[in-house]
TIVO-2410 file (N, C-alpha, C; in nm, 3 decimals):
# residues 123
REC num residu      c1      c2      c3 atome chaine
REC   1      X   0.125  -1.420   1.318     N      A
REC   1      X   0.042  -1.365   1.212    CA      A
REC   1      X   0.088  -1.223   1.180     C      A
REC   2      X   0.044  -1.142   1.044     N      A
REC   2      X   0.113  -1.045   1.005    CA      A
REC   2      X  -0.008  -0.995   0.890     C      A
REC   3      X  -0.022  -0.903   0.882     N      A
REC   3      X  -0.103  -0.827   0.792    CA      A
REC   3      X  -0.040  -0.879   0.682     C      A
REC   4      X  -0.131  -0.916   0.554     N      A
REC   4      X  -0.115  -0.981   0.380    CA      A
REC   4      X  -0.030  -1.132   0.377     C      A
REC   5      X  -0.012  -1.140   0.494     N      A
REC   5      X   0.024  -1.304   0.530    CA      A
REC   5      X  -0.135  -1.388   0.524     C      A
REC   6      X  -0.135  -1.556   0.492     N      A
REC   6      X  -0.242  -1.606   0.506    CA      A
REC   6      X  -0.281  -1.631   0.644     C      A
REC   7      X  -0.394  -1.653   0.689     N      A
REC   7      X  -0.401  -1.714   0.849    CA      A
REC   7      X  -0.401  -1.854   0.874     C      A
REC   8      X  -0.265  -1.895   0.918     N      A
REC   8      X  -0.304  -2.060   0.962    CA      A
REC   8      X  -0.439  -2.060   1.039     C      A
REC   9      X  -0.534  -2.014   1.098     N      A
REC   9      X  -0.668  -1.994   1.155    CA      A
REC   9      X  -0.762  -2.005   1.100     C      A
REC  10      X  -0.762  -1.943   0.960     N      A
REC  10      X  -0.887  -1.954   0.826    CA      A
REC  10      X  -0.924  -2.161   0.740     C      A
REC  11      X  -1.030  -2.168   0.822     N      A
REC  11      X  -1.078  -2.282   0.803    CA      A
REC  11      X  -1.231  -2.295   0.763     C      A
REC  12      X  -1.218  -2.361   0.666     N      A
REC  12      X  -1.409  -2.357   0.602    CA      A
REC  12      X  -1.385  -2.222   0.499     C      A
REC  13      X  -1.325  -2.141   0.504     N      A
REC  13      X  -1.354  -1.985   0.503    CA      A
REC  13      X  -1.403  -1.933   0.615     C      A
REC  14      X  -1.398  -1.988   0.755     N      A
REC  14      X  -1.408  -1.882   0.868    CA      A
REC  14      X  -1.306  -1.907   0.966     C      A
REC  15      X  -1.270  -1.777   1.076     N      A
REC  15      X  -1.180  -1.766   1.177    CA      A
REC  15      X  -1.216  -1.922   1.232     C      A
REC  16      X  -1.101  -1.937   1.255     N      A
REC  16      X  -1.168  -2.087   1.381    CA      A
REC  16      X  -1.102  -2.017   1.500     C      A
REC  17      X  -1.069  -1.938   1.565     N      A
REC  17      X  -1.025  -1.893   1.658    CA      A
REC  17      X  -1.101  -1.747   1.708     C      A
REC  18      X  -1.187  -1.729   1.627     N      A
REC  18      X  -1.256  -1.562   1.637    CA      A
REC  18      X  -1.253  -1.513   1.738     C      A
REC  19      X  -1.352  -1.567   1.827     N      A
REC  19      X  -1.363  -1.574   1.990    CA      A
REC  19      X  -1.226  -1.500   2.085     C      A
REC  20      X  -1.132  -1.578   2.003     N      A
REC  20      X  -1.030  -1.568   2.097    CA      A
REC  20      X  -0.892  -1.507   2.032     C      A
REC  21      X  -0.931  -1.422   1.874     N      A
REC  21      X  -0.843  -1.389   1.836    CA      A
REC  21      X  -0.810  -1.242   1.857     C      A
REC  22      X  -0.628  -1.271   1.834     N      A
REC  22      X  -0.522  -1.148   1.881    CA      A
REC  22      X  -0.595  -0.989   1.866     C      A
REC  23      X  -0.567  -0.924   1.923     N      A
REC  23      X  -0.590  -0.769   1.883    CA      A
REC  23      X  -0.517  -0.704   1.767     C      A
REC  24      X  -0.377  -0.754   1.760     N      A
REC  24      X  -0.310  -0.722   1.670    CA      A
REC  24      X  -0.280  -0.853   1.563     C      A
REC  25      X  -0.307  -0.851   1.448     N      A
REC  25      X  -0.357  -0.769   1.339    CA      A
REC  25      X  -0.507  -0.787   1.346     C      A
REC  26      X  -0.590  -0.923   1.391     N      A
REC  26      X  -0.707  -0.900   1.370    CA      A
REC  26      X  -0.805  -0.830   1.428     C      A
REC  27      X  -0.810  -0.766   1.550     N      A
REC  27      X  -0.919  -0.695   1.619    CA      A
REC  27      X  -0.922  -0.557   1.537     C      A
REC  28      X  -0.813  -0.484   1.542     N      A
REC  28      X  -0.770  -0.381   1.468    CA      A
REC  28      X  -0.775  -0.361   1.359     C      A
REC  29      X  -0.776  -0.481   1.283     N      A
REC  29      X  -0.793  -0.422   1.166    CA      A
REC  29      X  -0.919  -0.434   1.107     C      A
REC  30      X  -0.918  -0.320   0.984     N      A
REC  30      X  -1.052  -0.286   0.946    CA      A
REC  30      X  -1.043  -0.299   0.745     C      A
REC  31      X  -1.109  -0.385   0.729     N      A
REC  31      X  -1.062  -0.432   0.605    CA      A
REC  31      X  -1.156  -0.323   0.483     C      A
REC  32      X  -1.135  -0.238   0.388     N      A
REC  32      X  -1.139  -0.134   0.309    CA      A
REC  32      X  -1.306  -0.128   0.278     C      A
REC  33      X  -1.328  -0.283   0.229     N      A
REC  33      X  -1.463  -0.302   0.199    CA      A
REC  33      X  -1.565  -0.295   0.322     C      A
REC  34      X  -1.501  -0.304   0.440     N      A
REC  34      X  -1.607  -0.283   0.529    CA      A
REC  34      X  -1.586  -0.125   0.595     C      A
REC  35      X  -1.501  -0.050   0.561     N      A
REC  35      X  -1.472   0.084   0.653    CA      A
REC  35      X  -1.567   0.174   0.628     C      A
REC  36      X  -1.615   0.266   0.674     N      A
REC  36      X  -1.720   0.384   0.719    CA      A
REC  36      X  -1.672   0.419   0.554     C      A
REC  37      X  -1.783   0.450   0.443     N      A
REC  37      X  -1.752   0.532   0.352    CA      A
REC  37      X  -1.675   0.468   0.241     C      A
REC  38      X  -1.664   0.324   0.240     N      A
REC  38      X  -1.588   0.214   0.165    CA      A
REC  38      X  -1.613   0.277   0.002     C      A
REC  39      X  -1.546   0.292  -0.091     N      A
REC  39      X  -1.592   0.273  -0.223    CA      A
REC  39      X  -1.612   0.189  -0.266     C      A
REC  40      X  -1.618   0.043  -0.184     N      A
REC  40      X  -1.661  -0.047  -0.257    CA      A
REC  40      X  -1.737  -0.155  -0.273     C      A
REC  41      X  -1.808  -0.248  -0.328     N      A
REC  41      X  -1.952  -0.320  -0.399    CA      A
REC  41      X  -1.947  -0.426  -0.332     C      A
REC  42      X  -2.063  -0.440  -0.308     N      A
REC  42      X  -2.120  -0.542  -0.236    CA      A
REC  42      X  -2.031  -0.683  -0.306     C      A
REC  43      X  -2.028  -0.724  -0.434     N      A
REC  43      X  -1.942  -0.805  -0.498    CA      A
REC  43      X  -1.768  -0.781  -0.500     C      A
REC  44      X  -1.756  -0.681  -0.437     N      A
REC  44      X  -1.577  -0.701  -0.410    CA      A
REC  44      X  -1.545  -0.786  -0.256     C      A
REC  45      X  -1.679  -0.816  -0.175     N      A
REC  45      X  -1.667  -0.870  -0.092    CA      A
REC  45      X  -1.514  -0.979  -0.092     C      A
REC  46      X  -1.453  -0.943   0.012     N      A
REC  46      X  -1.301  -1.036   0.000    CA      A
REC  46      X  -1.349  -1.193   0.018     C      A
REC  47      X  -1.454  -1.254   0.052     N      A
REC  47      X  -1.452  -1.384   0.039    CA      A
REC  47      X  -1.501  -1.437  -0.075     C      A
REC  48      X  -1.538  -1.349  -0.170     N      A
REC  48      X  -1.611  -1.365  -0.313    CA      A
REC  48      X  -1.516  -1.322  -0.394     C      A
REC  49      X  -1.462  -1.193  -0.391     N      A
REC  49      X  -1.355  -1.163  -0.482    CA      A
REC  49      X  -1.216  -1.215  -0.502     C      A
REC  50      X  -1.150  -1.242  -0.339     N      A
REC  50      X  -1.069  -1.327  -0.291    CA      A
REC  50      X  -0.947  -1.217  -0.307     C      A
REC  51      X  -0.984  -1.096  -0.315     N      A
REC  51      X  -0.863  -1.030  -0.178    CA      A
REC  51      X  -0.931  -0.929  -0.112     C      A
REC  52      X  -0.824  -0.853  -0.055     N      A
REC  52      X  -0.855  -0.784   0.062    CA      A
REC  52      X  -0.855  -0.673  -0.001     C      A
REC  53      X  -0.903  -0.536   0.033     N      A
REC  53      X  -0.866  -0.392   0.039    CA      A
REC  53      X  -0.812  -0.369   0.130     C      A
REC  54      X  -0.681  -0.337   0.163     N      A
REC  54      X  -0.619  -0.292   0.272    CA      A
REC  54      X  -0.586  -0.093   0.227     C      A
REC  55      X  -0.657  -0.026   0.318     N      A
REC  55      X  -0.629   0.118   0.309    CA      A
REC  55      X  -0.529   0.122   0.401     C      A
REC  56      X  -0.436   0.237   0.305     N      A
REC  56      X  -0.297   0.296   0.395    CA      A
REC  56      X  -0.339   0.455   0.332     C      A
REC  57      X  -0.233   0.514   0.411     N      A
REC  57      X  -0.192   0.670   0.383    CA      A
REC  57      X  -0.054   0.689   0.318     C      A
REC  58      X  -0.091   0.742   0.259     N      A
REC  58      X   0.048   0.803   0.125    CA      A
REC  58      X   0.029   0.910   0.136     C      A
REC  59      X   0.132   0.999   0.202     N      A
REC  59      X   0.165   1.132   0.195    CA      A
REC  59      X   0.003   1.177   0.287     C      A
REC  60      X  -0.040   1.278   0.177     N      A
REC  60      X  -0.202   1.310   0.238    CA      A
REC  60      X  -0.289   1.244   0.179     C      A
REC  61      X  -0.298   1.132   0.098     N      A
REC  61      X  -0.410   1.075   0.049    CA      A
REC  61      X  -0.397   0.922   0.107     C      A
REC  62      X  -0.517   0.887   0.085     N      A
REC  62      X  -0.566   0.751   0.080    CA      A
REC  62      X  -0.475   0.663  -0.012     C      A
REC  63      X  -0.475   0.550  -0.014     N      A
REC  63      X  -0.385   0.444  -0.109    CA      A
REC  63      X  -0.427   0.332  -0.085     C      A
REC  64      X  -0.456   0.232  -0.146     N      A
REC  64      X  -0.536   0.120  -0.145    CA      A
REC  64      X  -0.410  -0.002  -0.170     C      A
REC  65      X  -0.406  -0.119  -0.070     N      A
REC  65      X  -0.302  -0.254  -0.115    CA      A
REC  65      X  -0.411  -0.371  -0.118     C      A
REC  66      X  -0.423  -0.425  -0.272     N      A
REC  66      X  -0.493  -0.552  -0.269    CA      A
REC  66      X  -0.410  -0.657  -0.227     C      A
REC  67      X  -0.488  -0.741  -0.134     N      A
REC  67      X  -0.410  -0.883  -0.078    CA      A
REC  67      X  -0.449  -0.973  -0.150     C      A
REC  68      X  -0.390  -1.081  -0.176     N      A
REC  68      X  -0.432  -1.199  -0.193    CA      A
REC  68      X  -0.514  -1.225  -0.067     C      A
REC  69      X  -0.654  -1.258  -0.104     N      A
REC  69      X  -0.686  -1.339   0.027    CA      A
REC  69      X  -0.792  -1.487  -0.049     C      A
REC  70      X  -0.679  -1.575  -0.151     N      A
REC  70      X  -0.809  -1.663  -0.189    CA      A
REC  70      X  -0.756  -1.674  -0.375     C      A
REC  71      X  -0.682  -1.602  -0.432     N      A
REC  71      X  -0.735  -1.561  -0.584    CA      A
REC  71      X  -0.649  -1.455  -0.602     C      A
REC  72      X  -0.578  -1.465  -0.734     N      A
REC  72      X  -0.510  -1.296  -0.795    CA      A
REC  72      X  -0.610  -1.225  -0.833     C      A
REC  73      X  -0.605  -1.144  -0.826     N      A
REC  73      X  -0.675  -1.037  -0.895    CA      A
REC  73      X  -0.681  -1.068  -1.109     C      A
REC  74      X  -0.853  -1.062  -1.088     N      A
REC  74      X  -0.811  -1.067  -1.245    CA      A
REC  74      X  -0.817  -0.942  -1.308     C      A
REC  75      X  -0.830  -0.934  -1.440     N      A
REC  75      X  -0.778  -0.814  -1.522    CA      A
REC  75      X  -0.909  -0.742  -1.508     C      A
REC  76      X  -1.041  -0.812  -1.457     N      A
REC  76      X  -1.133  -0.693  -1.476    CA      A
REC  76      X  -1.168  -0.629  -1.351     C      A
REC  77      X  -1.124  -0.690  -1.214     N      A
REC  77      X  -1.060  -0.654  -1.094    CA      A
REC  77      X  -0.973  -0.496  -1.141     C      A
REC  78      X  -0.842  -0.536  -1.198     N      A
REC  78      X  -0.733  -0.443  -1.229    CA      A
REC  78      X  -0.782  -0.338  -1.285     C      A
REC  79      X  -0.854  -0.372  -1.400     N      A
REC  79      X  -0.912  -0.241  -1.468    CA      A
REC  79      X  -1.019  -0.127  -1.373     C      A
REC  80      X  -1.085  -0.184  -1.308     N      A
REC  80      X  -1.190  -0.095  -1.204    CA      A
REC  80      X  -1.097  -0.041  -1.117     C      A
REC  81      X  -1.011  -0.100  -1.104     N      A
REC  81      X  -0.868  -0.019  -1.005    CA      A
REC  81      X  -0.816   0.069  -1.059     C      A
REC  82      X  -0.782   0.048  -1.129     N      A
REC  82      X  -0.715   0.202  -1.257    CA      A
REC  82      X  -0.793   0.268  -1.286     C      A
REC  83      X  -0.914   0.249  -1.318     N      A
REC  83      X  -1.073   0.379  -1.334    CA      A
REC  83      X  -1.030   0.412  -1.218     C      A
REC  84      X  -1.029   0.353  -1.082     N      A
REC  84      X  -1.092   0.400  -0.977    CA      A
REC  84      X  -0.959   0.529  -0.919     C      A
REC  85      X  -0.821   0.461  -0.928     N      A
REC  85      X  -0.705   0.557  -0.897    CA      A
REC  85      X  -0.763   0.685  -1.010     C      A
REC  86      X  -0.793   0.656  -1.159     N      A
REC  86      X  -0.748   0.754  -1.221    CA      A
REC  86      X  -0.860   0.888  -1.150     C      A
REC  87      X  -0.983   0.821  -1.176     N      A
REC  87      X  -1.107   0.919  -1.100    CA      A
REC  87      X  -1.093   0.974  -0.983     C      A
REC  88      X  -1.022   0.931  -0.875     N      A
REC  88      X  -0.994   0.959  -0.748    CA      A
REC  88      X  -0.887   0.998  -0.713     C      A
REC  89      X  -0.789   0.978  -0.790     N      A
REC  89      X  -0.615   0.970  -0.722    CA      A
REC  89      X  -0.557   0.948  -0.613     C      A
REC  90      X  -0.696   0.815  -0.586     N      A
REC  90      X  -0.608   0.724  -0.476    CA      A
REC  90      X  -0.512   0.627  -0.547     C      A
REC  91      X  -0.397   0.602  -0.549     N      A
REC  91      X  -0.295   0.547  -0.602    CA      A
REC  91      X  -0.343   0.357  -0.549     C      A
REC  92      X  -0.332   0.257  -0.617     N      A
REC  92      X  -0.305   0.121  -0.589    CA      A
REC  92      X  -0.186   0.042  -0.569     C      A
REC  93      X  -0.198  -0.029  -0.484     N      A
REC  93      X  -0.091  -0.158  -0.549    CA      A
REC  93      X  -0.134  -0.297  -0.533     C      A
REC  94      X  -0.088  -0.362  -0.580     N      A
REC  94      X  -0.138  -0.520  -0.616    CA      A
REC  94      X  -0.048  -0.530  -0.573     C      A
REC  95      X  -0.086  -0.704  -0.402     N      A
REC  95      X   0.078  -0.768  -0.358    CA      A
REC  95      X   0.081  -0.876  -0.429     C      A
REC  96      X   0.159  -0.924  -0.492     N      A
REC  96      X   0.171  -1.065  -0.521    CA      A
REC  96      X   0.299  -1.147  -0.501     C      A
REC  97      X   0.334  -1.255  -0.478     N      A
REC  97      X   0.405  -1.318  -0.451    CA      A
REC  97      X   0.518  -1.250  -0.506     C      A
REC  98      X   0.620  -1.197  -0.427     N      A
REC  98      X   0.752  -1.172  -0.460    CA      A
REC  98      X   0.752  -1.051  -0.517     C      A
REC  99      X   0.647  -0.976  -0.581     N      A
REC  99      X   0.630  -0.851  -0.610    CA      A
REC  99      X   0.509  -0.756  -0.582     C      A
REC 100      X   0.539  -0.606  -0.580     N      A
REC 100      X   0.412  -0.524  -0.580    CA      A
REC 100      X   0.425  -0.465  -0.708     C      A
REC 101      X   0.256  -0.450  -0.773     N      A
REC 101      X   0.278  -0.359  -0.862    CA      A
REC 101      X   0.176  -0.222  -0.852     C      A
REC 102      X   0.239  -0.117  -0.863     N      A
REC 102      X   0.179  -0.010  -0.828    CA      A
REC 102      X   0.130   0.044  -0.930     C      A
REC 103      X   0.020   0.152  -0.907     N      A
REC 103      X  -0.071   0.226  -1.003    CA      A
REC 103      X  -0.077   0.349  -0.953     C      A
REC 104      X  -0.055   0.438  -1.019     N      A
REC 104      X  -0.063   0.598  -0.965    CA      A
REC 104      X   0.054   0.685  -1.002     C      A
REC 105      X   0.031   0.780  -0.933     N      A
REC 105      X   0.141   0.923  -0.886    CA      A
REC 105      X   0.277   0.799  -0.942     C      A
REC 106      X   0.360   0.882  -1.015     N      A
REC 106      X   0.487   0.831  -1.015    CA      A
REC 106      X   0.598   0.848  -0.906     C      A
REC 107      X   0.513   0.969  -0.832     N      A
REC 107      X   0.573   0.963  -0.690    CA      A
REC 107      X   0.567   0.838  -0.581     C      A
REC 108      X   0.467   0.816  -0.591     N      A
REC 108      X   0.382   0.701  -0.557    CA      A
REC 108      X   0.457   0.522  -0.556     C      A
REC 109      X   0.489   0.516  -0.683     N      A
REC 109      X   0.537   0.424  -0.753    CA      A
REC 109      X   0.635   0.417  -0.717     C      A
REC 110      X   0.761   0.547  -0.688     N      A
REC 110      X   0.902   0.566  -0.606    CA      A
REC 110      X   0.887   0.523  -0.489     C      A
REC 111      X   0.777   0.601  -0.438     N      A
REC 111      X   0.816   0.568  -0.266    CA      A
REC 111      X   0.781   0.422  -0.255     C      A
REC 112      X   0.692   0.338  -0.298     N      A
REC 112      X   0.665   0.197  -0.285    CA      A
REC 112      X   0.788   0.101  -0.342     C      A
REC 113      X   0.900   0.127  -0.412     N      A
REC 113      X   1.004   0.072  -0.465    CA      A
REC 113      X   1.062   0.103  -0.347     C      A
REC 114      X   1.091   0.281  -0.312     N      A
REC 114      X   1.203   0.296  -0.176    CA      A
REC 114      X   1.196   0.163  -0.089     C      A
REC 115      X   1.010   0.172  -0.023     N      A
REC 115      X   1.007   0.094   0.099    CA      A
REC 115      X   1.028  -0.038   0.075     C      A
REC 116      X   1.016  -0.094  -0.068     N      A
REC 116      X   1.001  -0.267  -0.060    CA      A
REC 116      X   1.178  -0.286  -0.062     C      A
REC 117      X   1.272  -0.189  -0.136     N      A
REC 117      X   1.383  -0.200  -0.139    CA      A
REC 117      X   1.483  -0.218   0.021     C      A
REC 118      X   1.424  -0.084   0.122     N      A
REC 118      X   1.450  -0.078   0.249    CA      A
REC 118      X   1.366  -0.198   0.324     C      A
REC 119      X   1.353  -0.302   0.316     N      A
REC 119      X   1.261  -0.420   0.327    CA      A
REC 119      X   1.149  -0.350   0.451     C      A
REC 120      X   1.079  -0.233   0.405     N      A
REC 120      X   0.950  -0.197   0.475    CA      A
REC 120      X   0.852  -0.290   0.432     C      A
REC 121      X   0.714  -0.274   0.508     N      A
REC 121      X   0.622  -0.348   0.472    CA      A
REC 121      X   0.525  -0.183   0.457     C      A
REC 122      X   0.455  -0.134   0.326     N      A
REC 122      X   0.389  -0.013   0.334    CA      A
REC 122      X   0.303   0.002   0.421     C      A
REC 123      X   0.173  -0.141   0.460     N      A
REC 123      X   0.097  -0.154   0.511    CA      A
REC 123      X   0.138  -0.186   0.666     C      A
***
């Protein structure tokens, strides 16, 4: 298993392994909508909205990677993302199959090309 990978484990829509699952990626991780201070709505819930908020660090700020977890992101998803970078200047990116697309700092937008080019994973 791997962070923005699906879980062969996710059955019904729940862990079938919870009990007994890895520390790494799942104990550890802490998914955006549930973190101390989340910006976000009870309806972005990832099993309703059908992705994830994954928070990273960019430089000194916050940076947000939507996962697929279920569903692309639709356009009125996208648009509250771009209010939300522009109001905040936490920068986004959307993963999707075979590509990211980023929102923000054009610095931002570089360094996320650098890393997908150097086959990093940002998150």
């Amino acid at each position: 298993m791997r962070p923005g990978t699906p879980c062969q484990f996710l059955q019904e829509q729940r862990c079938s392994i919870y009990s007994e699952r890895p520390q790494h990626p799942c104990r550890a991780f802490v998914c955006g909508w549930l973190m101390r201070g989340s910006p976000w709505a009870e309806e972005d819930r990832p099993d309703q909205l059908g992705v994830i908020f994954v928070p990273i660090h960019w430089r000194d700020r916050r940076a947000w990677v939507l996962v697929y977890a279920g569903r692309d992101p639709d356009e009125s998803l996208m648009e509250r993302m771009r209010q939300h970078t522009q109001a905040t200047g936490e920068p986004h990116m959307i993963k999707k199959p075979g590509r990211l697309l980023c929102y923000g700092a054009p610095e931002f937008q570089q360094d996320m090309v650098a890393m997908a080019q150097r086959g990093e994973n940002p998150w």
